[in-house]
KEPA-622496 format. One record per residue (C-alpha): z, x negated, y negated; residue number from 1. Coordinates in steps of 0.1 Angstrom, whole numbers, plus 5000, padded with zeros to 4 digits. Layout:
{c3=Z&c1=X&c2=Y&i=NUM}
...
END
This chain:
{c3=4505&c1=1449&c2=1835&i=1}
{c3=4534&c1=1459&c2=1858&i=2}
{c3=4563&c1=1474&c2=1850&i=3}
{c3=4595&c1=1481&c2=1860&i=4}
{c3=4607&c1=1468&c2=1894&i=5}
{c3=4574&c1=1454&c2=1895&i=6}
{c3=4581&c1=1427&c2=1866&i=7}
{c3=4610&c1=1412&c2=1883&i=8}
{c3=4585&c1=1395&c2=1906&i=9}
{c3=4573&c1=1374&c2=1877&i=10}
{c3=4605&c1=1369&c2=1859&i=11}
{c3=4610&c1=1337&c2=1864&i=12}
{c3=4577&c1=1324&c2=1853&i=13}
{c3=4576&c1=1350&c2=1823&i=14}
{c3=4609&c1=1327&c2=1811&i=15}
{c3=4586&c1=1303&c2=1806&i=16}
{c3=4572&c1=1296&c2=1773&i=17}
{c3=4538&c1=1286&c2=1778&i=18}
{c3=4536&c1=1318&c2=1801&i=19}
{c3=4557&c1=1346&c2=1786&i=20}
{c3=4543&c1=1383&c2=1785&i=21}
{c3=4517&c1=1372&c2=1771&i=22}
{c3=4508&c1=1346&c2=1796&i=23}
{c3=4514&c1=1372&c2=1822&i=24}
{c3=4489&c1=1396&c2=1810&i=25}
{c3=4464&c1=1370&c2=1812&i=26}
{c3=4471&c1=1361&c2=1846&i=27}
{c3=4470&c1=1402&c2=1858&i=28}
{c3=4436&c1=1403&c2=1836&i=29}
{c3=4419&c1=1371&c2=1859&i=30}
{c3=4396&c1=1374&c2=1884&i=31}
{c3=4392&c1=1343&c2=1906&i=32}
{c3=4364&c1=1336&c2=1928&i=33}
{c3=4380&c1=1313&c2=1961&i=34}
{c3=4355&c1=1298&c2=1980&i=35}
{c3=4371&c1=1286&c2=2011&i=36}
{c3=4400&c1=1300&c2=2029&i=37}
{c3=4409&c1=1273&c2=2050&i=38}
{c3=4433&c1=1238&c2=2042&i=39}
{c3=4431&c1=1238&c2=2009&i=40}
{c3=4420&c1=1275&c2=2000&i=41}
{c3=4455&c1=1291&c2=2019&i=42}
{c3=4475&c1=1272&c2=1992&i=43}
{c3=4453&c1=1283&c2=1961&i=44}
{c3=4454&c1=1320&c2=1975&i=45}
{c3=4497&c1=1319&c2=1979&i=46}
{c3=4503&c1=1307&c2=1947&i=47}
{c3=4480&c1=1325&c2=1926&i=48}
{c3=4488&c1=1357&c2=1945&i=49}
{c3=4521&c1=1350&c2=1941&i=50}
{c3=4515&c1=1345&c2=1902&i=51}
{c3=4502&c1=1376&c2=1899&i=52}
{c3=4462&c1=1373&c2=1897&i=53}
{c3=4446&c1=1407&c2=1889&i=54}
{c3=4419&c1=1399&c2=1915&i=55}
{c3=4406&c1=1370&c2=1938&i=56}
{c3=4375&c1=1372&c2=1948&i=57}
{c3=4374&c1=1352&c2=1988&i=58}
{c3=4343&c1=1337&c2=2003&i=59}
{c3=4343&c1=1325&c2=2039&i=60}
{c3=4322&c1=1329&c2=2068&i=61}
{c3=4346&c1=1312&c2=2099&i=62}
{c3=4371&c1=1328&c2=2120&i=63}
{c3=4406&c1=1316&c2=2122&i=64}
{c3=4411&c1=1290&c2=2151&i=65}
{c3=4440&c1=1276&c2=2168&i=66}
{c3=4432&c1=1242&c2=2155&i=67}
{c3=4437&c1=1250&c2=2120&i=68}
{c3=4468&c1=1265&c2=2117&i=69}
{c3=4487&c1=1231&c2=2114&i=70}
{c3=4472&c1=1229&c2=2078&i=71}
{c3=4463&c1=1267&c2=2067&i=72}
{c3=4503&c1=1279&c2=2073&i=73}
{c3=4492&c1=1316&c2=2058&i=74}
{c3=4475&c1=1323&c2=2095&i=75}
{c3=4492&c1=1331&c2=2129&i=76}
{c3=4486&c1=1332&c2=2164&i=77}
{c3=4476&c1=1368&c2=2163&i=78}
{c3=4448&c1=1360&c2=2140&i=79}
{c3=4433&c1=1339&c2=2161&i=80}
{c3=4394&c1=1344&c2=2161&i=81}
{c3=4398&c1=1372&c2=2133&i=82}
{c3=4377&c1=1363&c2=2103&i=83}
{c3=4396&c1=1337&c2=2076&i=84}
{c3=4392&c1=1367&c2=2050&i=85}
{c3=4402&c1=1395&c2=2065&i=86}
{c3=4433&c1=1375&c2=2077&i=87}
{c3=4441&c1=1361&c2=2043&i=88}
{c3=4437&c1=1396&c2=2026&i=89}
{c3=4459&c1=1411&c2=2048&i=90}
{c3=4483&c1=1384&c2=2043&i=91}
{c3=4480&c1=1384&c2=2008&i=92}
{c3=4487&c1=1421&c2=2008&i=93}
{c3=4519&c1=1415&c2=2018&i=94}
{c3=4527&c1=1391&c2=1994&i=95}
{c3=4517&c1=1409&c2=1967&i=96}
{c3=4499&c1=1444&c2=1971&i=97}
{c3=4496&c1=1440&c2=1932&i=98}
{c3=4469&c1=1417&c2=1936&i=99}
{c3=4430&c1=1431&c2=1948&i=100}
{c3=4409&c1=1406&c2=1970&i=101}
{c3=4374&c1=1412&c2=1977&i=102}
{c3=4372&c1=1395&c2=2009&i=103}
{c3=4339&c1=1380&c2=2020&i=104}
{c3=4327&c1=1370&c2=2054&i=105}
{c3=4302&c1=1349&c2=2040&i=106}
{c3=4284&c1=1315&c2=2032&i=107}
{c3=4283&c1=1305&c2=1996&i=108}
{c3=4246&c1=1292&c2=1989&i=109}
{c3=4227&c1=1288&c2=1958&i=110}
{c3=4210&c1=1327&c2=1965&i=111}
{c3=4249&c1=1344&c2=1968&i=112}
{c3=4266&c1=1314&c2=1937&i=113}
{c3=4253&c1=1328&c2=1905&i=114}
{c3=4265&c1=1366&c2=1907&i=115}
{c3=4299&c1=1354&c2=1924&i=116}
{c3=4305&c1=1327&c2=1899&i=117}
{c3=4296&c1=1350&c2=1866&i=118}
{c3=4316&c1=1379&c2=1882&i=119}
{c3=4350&c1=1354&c2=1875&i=120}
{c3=4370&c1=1339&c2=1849&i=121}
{c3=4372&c1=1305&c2=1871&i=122}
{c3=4361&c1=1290&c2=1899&i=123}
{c3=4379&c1=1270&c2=1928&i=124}
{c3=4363&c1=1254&c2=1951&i=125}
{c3=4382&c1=1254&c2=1984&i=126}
{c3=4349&c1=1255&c2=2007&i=127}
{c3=4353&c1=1219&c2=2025&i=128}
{c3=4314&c1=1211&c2=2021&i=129}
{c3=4290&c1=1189&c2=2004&i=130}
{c3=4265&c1=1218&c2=1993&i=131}
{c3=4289&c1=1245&c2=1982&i=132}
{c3=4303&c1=1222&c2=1960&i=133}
{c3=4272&c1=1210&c2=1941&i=134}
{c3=4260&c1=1241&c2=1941&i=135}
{c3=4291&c1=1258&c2=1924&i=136}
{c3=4292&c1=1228&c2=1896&i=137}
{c3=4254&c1=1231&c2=1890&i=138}
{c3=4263&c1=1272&c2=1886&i=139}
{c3=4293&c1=1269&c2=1871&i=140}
{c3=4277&c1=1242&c2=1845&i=141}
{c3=4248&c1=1267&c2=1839&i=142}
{c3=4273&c1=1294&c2=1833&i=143}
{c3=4300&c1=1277&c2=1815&i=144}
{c3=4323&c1=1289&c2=1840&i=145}
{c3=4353&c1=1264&c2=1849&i=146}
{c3=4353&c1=1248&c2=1880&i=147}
{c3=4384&c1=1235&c2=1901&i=148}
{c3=4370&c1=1217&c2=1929&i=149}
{c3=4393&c1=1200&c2=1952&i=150}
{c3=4388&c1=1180&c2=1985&i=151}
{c3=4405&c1=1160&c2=2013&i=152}
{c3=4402&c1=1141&c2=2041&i=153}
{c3=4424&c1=1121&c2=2061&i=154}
{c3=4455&c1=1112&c2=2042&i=155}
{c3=4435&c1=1114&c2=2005&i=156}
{c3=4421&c1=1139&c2=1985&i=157}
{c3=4411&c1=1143&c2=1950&i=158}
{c3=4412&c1=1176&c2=1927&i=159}
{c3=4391&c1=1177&c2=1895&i=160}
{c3=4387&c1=1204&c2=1864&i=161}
{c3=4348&c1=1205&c2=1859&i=162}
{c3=4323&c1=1223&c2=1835&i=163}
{c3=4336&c1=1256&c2=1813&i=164}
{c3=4327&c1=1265&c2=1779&i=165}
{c3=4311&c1=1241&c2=1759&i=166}
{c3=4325&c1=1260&c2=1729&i=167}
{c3=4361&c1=1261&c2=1742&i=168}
{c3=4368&c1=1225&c2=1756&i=169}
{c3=4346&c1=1224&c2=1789&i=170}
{c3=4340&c1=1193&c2=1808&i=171}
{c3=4316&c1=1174&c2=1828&i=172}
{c3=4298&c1=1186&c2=1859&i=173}
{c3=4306&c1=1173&c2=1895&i=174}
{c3=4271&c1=1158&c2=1894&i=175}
{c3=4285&c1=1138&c2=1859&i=176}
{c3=4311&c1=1123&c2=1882&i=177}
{c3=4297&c1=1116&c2=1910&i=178}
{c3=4257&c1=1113&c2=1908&i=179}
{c3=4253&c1=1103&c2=1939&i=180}
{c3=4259&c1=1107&c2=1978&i=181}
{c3=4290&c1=1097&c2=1995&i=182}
{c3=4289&c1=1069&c2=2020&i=183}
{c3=4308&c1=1087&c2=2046&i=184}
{c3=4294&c1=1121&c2=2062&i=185}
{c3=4328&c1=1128&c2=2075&i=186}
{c3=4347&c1=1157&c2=2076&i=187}
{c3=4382&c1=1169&c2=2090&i=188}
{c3=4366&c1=1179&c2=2117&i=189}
{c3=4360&c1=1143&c2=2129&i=190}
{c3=4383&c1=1123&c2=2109&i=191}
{c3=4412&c1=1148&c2=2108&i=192}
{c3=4433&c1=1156&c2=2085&i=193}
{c3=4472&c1=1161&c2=2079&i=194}
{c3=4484&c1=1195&c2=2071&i=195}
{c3=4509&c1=1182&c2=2032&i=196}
{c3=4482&c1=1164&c2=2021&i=197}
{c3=4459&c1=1198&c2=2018&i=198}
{c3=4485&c1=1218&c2=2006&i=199}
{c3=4496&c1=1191&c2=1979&i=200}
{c3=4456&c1=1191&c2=1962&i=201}
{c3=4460&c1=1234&c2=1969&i=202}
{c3=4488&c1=1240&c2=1952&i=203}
{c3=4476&c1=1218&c2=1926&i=204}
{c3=4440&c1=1236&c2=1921&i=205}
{c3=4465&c1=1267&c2=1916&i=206}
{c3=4483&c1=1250&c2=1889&i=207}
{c3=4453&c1=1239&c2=1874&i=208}
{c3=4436&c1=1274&c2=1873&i=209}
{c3=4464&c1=1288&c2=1861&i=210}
{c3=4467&c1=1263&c2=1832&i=211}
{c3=4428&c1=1273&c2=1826&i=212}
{c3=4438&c1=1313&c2=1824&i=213}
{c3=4473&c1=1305&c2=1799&i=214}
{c3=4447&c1=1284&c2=1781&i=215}
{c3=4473&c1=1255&c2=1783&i=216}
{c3=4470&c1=1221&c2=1764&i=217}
{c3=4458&c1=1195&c2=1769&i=218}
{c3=4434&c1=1216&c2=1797&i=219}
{c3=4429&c1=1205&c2=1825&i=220}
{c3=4392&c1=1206&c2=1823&i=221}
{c3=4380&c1=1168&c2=1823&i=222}
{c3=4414&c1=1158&c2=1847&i=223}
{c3=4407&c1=1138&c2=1877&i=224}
{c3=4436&c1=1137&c2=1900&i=225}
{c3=4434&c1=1114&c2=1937&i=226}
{c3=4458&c1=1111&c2=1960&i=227}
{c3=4461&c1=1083&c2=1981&i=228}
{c3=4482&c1=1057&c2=2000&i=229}
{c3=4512&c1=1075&c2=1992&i=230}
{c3=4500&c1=1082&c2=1952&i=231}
{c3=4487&c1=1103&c2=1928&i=232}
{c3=4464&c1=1084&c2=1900&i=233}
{c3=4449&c1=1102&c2=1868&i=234}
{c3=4422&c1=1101&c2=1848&i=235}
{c3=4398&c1=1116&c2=1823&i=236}
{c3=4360&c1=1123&c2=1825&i=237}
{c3=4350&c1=1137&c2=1789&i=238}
{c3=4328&c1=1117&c2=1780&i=239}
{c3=4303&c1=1115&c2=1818&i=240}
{c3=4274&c1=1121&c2=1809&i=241}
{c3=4253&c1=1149&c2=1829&i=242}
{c3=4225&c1=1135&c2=1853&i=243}
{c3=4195&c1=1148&c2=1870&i=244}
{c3=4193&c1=1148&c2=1903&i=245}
{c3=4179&c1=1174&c2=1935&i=246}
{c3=4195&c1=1204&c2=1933&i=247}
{c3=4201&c1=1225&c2=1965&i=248}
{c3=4182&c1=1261&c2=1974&i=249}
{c3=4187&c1=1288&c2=1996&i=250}
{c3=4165&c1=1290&c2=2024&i=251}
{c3=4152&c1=1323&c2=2010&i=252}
{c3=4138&c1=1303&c2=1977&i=253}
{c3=4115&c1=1279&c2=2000&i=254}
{c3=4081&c1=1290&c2=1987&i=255}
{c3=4051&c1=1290&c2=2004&i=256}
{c3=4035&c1=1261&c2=1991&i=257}
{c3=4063&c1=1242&c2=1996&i=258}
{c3=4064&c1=1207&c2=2018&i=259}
{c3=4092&c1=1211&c2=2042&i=260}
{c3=4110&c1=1182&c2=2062&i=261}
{c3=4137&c1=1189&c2=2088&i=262}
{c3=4158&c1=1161&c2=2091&i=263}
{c3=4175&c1=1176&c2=2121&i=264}
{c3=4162&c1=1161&c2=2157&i=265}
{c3=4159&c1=1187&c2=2178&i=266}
{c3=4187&c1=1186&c2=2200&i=267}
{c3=4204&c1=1192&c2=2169&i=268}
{c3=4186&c1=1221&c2=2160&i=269}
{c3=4159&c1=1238&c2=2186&i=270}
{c3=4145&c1=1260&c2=2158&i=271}
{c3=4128&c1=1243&c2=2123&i=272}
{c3=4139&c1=1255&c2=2093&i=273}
{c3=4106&c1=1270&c2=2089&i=274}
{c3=4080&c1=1273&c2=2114&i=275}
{c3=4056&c1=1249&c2=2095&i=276}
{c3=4084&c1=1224&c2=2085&i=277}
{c3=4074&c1=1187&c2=2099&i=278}
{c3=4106&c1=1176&c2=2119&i=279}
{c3=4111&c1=1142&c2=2107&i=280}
{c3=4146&c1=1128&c2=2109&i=281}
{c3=4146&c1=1095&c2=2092&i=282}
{c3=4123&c1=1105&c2=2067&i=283}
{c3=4131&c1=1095&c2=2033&i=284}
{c3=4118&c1=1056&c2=2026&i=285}
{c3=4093&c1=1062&c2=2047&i=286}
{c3=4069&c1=1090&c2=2058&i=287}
{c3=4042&c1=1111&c2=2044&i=288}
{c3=4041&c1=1122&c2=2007&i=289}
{c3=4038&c1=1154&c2=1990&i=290}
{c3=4002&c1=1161&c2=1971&i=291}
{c3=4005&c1=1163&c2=1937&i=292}
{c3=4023&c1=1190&c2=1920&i=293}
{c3=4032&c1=1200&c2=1958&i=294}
{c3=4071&c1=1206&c2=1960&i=295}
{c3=4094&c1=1193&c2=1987&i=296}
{c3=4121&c1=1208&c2=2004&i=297}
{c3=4143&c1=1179&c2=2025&i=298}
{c3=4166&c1=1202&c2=2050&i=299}
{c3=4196&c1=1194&c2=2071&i=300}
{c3=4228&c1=1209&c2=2081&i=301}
{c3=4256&c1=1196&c2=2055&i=302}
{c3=4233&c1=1190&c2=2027&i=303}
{c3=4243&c1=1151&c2=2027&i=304}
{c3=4210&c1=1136&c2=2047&i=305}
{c3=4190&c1=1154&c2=2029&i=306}
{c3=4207&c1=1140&c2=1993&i=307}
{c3=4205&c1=1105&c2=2010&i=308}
{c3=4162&c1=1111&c2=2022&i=309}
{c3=4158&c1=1123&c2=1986&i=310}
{c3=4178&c1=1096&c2=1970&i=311}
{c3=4151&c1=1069&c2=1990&i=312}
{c3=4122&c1=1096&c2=1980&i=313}
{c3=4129&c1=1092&c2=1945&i=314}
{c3=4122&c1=1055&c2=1949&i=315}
{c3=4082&c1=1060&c2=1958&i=316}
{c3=4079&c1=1092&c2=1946&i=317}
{c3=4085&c1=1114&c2=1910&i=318}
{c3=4079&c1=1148&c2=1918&i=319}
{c3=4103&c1=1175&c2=1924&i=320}
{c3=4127&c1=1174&c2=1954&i=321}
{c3=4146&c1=1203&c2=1964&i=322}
{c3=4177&c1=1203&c2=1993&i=323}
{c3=4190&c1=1231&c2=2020&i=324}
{c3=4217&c1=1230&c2=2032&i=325}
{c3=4213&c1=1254&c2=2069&i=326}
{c3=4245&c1=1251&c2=2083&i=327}
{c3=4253&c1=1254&c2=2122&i=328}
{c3=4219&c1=1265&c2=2142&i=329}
{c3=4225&c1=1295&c2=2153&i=330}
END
C-alpha cells in the first residue's frame, strides 16, 4: 500500500466509508485487464489509474489517429500513429507511476481471452467490437470472472455488469441478454460518435469495477444501464437465463476437417480465410450443408455476418457452428 506522501493522492476517496483503508488496499491489490484503449477504454484507464489500481492489464492492436482524439482526450498530436498502448501507458505513467500497465499491441480473440481474463480480478470491455465482446462474456462466464462491458454509438450507449462468481453474487452472461445479433452492423466509424457520450458509459465502467473490487452493495453485477435521448434508464438482469448459441474461434482452432465459408467477397478480402474455404457471401439460408458430424466454420470480418449466416443455418441445420471473426485483410 503506499505510504507517506504517497497516501495523500487517495485521501479524498480513503474518507469515504465504503472505501477507507481498507477499500484502498483492495484497489492497490487489483489487476484489471482493459481491452480497448480507445473512446471508452481512455476513460476506464484515467479513473482507475487515478484510483490507484495495483495493475491494468491493456489490450489494443491500433495506432492512435487524428480522428480519434475528439473522443479519447488522454492522446495528443504527438502520438499520432504511435500504438494506443504504448501511448496510454506512457500517459498513465504520469498520472500515476504507482500504477503498472502491461501494455499490449494486440487483438483480443478466443486463442489470447482465457489466460488474459484468468490473469485479472475483472474485466472491462472497452474493445468497440462484436467478437471481443462475446468472446470475453463466454470467457469470463467460464471463469467466473466479472465482466464490465460497455458500448456506444451515436448519441447512445449502454454499460452492463455481467457473469462473476456464481458463489459470490455473479450475473448473467452477455449471450443471457442479448441472444442474438443486432440489426445494425454499424460502428463509429460510419455512424459517428460524440466525444461525452463515450466518456459518460467510461467513467461509468470505472465506477462499476471499482464497486466490483470494494465489493460494494447492491453490486453492480446484473445492472443494466442505457443512455439515450438525453437519459439514463436502469434495470436488472438476474434472473436471464443462459442460452446456446455459436461461439466464436480463433483462426488457429479451425481444424482440418472443418467446413469453412468466407462470407467476405473478394474485393473485400483477396485472400480466403483458409485456402480450401468456399467463398460464399450470402450463404446462410441457402447453400451447401456440412456432412454429418462435419463442423462448420462461418468467417467474416466483425464477426456479425457470420452470427447472422449461422443464425439462418440453425434453421435447416443442427450441427455445430463455429464463428471467426478475421478482422481487416491484411
Amino acid at each position: 500500500m503506499a505510504s507517506g506522501d504517497g497516501m495523500s493522492r487517495y485521501i479524498r476517496q480513503m474518507v469515504l466509508p465504503e472505501v477507507d483503508a481498507e477499500g484502498q488496499e483492495l484497489i492497490e491489490a487489483a489487476h484489471v485487464l482493459v481491452v480497448g484503449a480507445g473512446g471508452l477504454g481512455v476513460p476506464v484507464l484515467q479513473y482507475l489509474a487515478g484510483a490507484g489500481i495495483g495493475r491494468i492489464t491493456l489490450i489494443d492492436p491500433d495506432s492512435v489517429d487524428e480522428t480519434n482524439l475528439h473522443r479519447q482526450p488522454l492522446y495528443r498530436m504527438k502520438d499520432v500513429g504511435q500504438p494506443k498502448v504504448r501511448a496510454a501507458a506512457q500517459a498513465i505513467a504520469r498520472l500515476n507511476p504507482e500504477v503498472m500497465v502491461d501494455a499490449l499491441i494486440d487483438r483480443l480473440t478466443p486463442a489470447n481471452a482465457p489466460a488474459l481474463v484468468a490473469a485479472a480480478d475483472v474485466v472491462l470491455d472497452c474493445a468497440d467490437s462484436y467478437a471481443a465482446s462475446y468472446t470475453l462474456s463466454d470467457v469470463c462466464l467460464a471463469a467466473g470472472k466479472p465482466l464490465i462491458s460497455a458500448s456506444a454509438l451515436g448519441m447512445a450507449g449502454y454499460v452492463g455488469g455481467f457473469c462473476g462468481d456464481p458463489g459470490k453474487g455473479g450475473a448473467p452472461s452477455l449471450r443471457a441478454l442479448f441472444p442474438d445479433p443486432p440489426d445494425s452492423g454499424q460502428t463509429c466509424a460510419t455512424a459517428g460518435v460524440l466525444g461525452p457520450v463515450v466518456g459518460m458509459l467510461g467513467c461509468l465502467q470505472a465506477q462499476m469495477a471499482l464497486a466490483v473490487i470494494l465489493g460494494l452493495t447492491p453490486s453492480p453485477l446484473g445492472q443494466f444501464t442505457r443512455f439515450e435521448a438525453g437519459r439514463f434508464t436502469q434495470f436488472h438482469f438476474d434472473g436471464a437465463p443462459e442460452t446456446s448459441g455459436p461461439r466464436f474461434i480463433a483462426a488457429e482452432d479451425i481444424r482440418p476437417g472443418d467446413m469453412v465459408i468466407d462470407l467476405r467477397p473478394k474485393d473485400e478480402a483477396p485472400r480466403k480465410a483458409t485456402p480450401e474455404a468456399l467463398r460464399m457471401p450470402g450463404y446462410g439460408a441457402g447453400g451447401p450443408l456440412p456432412a454429418p458430424g462435419q463442423r462448420i466454420v462461418l468467417a467474416c470480418r466483425s464477426g456479425l455476418r457470420s452470427w447472422r449466416a449461422a443464425d439462418a443455418l440453425a434453421r435447416r441445420w443442427d450441427g455445430e457452428i463455429t464463428l471467426l471473426a478475421l478482422g481487416d485483410d491484411s
